[in-house]
C-alpha positions as CSV (number, residue, x, y, z in Angstrom):
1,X,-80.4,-30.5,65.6
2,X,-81.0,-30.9,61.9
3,X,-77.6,-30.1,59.6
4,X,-78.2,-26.9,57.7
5,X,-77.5,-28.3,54.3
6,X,-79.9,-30.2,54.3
7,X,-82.6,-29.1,52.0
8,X,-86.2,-30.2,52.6
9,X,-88.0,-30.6,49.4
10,X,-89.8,-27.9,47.9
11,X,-94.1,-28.8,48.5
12,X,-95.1,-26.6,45.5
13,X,-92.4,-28.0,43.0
14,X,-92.8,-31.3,43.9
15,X,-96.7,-30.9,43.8
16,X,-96.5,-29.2,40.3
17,X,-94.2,-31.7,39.2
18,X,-96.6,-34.7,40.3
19,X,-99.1,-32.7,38.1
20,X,-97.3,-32.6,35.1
21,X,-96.3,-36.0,35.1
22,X,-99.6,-37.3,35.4
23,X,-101.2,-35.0,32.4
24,X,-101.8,-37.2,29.5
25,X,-102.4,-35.7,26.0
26,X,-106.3,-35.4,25.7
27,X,-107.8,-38.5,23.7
28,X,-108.9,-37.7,19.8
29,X,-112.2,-36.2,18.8
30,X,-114.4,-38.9,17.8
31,X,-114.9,-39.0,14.2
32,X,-118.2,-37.5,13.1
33,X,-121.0,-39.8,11.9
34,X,-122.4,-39.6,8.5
35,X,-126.2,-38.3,10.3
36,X,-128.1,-38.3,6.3
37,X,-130.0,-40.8,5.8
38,X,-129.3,-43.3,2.7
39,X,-130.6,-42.4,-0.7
40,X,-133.3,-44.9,-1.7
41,X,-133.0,-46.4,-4.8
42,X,-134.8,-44.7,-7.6
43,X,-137.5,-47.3,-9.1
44,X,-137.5,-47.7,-12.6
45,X,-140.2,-48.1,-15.3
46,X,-140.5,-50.2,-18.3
47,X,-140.4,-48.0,-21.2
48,X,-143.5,-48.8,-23.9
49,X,-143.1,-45.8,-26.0
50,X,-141.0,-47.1,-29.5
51,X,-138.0,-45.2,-31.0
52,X,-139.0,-42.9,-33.9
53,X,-137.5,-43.8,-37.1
54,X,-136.2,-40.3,-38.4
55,X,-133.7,-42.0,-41.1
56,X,-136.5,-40.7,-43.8
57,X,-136.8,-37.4,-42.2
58,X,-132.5,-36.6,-42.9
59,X,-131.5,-36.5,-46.2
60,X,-128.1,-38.7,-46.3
61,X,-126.3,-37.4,-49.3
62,X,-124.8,-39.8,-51.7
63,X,-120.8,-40.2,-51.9
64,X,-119.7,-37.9,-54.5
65,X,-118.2,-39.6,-57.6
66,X,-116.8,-36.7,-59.3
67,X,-113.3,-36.7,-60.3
68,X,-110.3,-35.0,-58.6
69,X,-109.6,-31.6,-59.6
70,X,-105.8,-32.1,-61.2
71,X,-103.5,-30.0,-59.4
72,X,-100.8,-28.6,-62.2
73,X,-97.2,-28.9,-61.2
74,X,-94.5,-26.1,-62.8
75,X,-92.6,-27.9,-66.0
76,X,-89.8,-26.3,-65.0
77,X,-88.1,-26.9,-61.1
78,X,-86.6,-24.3,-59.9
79,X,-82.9,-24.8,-59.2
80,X,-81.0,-24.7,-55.9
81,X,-78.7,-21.8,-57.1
82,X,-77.9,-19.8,-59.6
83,X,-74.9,-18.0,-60.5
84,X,-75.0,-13.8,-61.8
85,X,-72.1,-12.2,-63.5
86,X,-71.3,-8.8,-62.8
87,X,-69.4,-6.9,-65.5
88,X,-69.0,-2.4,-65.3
89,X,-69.3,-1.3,-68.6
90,X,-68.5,1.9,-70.2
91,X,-70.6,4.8,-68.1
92,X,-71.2,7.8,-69.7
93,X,-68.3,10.1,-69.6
94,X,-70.3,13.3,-69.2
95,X,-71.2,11.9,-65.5
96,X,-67.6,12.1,-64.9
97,X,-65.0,14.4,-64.2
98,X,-61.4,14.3,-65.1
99,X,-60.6,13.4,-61.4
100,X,-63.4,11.0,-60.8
101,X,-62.8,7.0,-60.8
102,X,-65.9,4.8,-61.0
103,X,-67.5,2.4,-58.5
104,X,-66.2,-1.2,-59.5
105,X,-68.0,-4.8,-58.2
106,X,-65.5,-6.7,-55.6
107,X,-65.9,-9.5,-57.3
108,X,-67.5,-10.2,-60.6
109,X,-69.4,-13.7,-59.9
110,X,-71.5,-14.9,-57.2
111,X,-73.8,-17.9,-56.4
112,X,-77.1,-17.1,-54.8
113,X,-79.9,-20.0,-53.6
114,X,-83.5,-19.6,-54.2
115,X,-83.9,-19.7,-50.8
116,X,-85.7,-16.7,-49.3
117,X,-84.2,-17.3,-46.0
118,X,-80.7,-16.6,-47.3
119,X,-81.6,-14.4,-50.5
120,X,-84.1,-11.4,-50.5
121,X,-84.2,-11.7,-54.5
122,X,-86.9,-13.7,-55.3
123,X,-86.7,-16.4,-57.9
124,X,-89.6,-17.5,-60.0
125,X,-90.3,-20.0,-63.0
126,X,-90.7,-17.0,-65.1
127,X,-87.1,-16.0,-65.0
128,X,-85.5,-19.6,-66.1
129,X,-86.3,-19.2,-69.5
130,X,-84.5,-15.6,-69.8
131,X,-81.1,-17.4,-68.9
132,X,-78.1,-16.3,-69.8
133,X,-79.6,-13.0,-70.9
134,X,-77.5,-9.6,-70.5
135,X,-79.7,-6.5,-68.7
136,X,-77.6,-3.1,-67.8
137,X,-78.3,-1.9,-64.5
138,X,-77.4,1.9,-63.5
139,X,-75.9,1.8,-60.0
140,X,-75.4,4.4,-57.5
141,X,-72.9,3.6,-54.8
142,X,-72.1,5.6,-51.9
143,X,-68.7,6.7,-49.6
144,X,-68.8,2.0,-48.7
145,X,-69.2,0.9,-51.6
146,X,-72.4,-0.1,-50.9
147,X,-75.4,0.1,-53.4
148,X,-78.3,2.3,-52.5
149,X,-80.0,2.6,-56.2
150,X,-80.0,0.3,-58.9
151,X,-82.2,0.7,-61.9
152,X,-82.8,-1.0,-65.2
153,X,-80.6,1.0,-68.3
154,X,-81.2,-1.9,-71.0
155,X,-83.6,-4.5,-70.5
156,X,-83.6,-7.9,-71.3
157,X,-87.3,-8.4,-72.7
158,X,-88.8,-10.2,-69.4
159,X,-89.5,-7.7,-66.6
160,X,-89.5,-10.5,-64.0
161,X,-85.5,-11.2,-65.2
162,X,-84.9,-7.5,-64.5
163,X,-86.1,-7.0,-61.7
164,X,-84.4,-10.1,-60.2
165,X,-80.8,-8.8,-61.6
166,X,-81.8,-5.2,-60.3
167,X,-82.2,-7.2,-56.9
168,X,-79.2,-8.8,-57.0
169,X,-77.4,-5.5,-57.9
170,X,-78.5,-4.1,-54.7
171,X,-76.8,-7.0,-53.0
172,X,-73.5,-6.4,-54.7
173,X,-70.6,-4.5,-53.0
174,X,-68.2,-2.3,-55.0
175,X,-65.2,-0.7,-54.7
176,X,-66.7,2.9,-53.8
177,X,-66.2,5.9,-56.6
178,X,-63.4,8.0,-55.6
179,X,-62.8,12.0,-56.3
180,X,-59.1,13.0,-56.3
181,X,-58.8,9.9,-54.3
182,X,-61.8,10.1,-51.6
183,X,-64.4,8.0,-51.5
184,X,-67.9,9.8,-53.4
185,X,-71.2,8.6,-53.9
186,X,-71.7,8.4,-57.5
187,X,-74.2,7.1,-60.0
188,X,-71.7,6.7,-63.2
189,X,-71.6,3.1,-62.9
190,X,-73.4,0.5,-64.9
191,X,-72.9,-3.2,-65.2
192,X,-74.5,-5.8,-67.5
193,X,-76.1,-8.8,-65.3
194,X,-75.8,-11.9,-66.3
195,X,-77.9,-14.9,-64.5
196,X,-76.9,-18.4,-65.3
């Protein structure tokens, strides 16, 4: 009599696992042949036929021996920075009332570089000669202090001077024109401009 715990071994597992272990991993594909034939050489010929001459056909031109064209260079440099004075002068006292206090400039010097970056007001050689000249500007401020309009009341005989020192008036920033003590826009204001 056989025990009852004894297990006989499973024919279809073992059989299945006899397969597996035998497969193998199928061999590579064999790497394809190049089939094409080789290229023959390509035969080559002797060439008889001589190389036009066509140096009298273009017209070389000669080197040119004129002289440079002299490039002129300004007598005068431009400097680095300039300084404009700011001083309010007597406004006319029609334009304001009894209760009325002009616009005054914060400060009444400031530096400026010919730099356009850093400065919209644009200096040229023209202006250096008209330094140190005086030119009354007309200003109108408003409620900040801040100049909207500036335009030339005297000049000072070189239009390219006053318009740079009506530029640089537009820049400025005043102490705003006050009525009974509240800040007014007002156009009473003028100050002589001095650039040195």
């Amino acid at each position: 009599m056989t025990n009852s715990l004894e297990r006989k071994p499973n024919s279809a597992l073992s059989q299945w696992r006899s397969q597996k272990g035998e497969q193998k991993r199928p061999p590579p594909p064999p790497k394809k042949k190049n089939l094409s034939p080789p290229t023959p050489p390509l035969p080559t010929l002797p060439i008889d036929i001589p190389v036009p001459d066509v140096s009298q056909q273009i017209e070389i031109p000669a080197e040119s021996t004129a002289p440079l064209e002299q490039v002129e260079t300004p007598e005068q440099v431009i400097p680095v920075r300039l300084t404009a004075n700011l001083t309010a002068t007597e406004s006319d006292p029609s334009a304001v009332n009894e209760t009325e206090t002009i616009a005054r400039p914060i400060q009444e010097t400031e530096t400026f570089t010919a730099d356009p970056t850093s400065s919209p007001c644009l200096i040229t050689p023209d202006v250096l000669p008209y330094r140190n000249r005086t030119v009354a500007v007309q200003v109108t401020t408003n409620e900040a202090g801040q100049a909207t309009d500036a335009s030339v009341r005297q000049s000072s005989g070189s239009p390219v001077y006053d318009e740079l020192a009506v530029c640089l008036v537009r820049q400025w920033q005043f102490e705003p024109a006050t009525d009974q003590g509240v800040p007014v826009v007002s156009d009473a204001l003028v100050v002589a401009v001095r650039i040195e």
